[in-house]
C-alpha positions as CSV (number, residue, x, y, z in Angstrom):
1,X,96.2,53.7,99.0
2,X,95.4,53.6,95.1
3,X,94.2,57.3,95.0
4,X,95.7,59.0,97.7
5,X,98.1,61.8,96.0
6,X,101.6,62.7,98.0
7,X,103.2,66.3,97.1
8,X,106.7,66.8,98.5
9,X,108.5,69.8,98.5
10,X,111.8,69.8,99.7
11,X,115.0,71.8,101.0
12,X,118.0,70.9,99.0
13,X,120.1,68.3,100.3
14,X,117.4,67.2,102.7
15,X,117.3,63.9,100.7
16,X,113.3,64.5,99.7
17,X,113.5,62.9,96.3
18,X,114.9,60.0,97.5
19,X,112.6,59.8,100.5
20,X,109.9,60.4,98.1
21,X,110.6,57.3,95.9
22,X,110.9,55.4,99.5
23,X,107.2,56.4,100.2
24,X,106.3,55.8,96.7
25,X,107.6,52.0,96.7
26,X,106.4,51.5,100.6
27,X,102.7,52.1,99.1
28,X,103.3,51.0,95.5
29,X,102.0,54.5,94.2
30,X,103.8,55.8,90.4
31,X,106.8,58.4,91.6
32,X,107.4,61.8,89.8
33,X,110.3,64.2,89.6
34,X,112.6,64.5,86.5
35,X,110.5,62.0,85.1
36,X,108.1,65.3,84.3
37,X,110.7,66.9,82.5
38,X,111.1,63.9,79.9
39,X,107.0,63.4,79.7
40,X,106.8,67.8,79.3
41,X,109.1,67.1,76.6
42,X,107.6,64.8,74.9
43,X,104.0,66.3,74.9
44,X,105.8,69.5,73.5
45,X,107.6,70.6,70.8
46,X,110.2,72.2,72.9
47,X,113.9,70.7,72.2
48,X,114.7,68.8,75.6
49,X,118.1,70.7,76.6
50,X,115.6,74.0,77.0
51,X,113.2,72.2,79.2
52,X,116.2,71.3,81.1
53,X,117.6,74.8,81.8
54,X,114.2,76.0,82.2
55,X,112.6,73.3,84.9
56,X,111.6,74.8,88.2
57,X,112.7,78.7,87.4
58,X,110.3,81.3,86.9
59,X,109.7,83.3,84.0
60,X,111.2,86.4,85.9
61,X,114.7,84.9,86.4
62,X,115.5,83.9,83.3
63,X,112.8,85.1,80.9
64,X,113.2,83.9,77.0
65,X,116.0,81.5,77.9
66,X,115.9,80.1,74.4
67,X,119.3,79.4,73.7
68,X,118.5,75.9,72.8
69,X,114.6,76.2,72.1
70,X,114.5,79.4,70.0
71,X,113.7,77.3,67.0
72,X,111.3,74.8,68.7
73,X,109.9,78.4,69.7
74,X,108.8,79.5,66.5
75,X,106.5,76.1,66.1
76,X,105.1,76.4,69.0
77,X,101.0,77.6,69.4
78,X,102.8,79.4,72.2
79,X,105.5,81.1,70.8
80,X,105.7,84.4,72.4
81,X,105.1,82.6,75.8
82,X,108.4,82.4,77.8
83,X,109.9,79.0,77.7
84,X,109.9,78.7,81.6
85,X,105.6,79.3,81.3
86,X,105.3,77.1,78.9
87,X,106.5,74.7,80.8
88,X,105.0,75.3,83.8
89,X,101.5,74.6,81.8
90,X,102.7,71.3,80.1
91,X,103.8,70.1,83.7
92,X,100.6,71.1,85.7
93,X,98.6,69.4,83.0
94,X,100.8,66.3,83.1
95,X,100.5,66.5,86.9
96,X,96.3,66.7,86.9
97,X,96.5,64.1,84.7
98,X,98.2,61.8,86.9
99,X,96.6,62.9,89.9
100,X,93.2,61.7,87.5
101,X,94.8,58.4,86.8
102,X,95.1,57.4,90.7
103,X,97.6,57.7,93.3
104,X,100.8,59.0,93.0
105,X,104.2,61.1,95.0
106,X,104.7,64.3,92.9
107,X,108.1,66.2,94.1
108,X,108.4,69.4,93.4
109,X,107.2,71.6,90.6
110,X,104.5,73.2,92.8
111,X,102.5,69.8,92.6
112,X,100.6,70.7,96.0
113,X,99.6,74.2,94.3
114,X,98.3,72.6,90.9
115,X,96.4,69.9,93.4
116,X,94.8,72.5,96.2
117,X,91.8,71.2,95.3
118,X,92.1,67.4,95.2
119,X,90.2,66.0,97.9
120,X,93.2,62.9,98.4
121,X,96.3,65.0,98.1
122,X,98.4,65.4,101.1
123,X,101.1,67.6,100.9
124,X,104.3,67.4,102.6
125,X,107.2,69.4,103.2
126,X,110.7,67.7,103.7
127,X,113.7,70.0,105.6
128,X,116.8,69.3,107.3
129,X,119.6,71.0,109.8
130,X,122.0,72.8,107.8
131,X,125.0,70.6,108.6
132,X,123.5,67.8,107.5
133,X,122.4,69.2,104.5
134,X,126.0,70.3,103.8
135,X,127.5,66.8,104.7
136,X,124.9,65.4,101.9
137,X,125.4,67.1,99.2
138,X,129.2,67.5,99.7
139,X,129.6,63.9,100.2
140,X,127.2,62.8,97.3
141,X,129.1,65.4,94.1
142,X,132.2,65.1,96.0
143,X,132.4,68.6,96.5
144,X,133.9,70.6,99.7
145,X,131.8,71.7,102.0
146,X,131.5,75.6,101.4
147,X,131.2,74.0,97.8
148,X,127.8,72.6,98.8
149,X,127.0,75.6,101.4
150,X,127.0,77.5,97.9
151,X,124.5,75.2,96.1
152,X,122.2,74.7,98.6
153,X,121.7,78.2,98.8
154,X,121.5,79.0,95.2
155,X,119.1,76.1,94.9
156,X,116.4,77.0,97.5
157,X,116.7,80.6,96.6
158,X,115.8,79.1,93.3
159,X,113.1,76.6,94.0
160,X,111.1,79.4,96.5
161,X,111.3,81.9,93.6
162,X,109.8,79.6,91.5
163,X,107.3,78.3,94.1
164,X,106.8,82.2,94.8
165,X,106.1,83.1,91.4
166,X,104.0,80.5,90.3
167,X,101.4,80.2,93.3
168,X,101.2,83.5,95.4
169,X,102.3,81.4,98.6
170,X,106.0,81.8,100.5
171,X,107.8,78.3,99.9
172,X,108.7,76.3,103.0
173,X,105.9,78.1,104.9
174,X,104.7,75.5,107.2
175,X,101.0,76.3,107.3
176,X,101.1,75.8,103.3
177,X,100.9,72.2,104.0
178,X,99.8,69.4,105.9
179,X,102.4,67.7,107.3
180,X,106.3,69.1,107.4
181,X,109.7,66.9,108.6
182,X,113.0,67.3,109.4
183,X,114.7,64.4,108.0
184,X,117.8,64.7,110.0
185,X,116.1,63.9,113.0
186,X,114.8,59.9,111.8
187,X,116.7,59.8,108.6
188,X,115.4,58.7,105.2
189,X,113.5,55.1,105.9
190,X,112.0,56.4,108.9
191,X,111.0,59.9,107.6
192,X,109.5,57.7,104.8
193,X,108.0,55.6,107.1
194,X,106.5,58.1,109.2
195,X,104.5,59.9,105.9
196,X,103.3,56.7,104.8
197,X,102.3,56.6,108.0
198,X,100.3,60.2,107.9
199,X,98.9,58.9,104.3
200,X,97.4,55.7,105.9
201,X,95.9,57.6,109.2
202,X,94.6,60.2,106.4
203,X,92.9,57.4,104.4
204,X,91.2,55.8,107.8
């Protein structure tokens, strides 16, 4: 399984990130998520509180959110770019570049767009009933339940805008990927299990 790339996108609250690290470990592949945000960061000269604000919203929502980077701006071979485009670019090229090193699970951040063309990426998309969504996220930041109705909405509205925007397709759209889950059925080993499953069948 060394070169067989794994996109996950994800509903929020449908544990994907965490399934994703499962997957990773189960096949021993390098795992991806905010550990993008710290690389795009370093490879920039953006101050690290912008990337923050800015990761996975599109230039539309928020525009010259510069707040924190409007110095770093003004260094930048880039500088009348929007902060949010900027890094978008920094994070595709750290994602082709991983993708060139060998195997890997890439959540979010459009990773299955970026990749369309990679003969060994499989993408996957990770969703889950509502109410157990809910029961996540409430139970993990301790928050009441209409609480994490709230954020789940706010965060998917955000992460399709961003998916929208950046690659022309509709986020969660089924036929945008290979393989799509609901979590809630198997929970997180066995959701795990069953994509490392798909990636092994895929490789044979």
């Amino acid at each position: 399984m060394a070169n067989v790339i794994i996109t996950i996108g994800r509903q929020f609250g449908s544990g994907g990130r965490h399934i994703g690290e499962l997957v990773a470990e189960k096949l021993g592949l390098p795992f991806y998520d905010e550990k993008l945000i710290s690389l795009a960061a370093e490879k920039s000269d953006l101050c690290r509180e912008a990337i923050v604000e800015a990761d996975e919203r599109n230039a539309s929502s928020l525009l010259y959110t510069l707040a924190m980077g409007s110095s770093a701006m003004l260094h930048s071979s880039h500088y009348n770019m929007p902060i949010n485009d900027k890094l978008f670019l920094v994070q595709s090229e750290i994602i082709r570049d991983a993708a060139a090193k060998g195997g890997a699970v890439i959540v979010g951040r459009c990773a299955d767009y970026i990749l369309r063309d990679h003969p060994r990426m499989i993408s996957v998309f990770i969703y889950a009933d509502n109410d157990f969504r809910v029961k996540n996220v409430a139970g993990r930041d301790n928050i009441s339940n209409s609480e994490a109705q709230s954020l789940i909405s706010k965060t998917d509205r955000r992460r399709a805008n961003y998916y929208n925007f950046y690659t022309g397709n509709r986020w969660g759209e089924m036929t945008n990927y290979d393989f799509a889950v609901d979590s809630s059925k198997l929970g997180a080993e066995k959701t795990a299990e069953l994509i490392v499953n798909y990636a092994k069948a895929f490789e044979e």
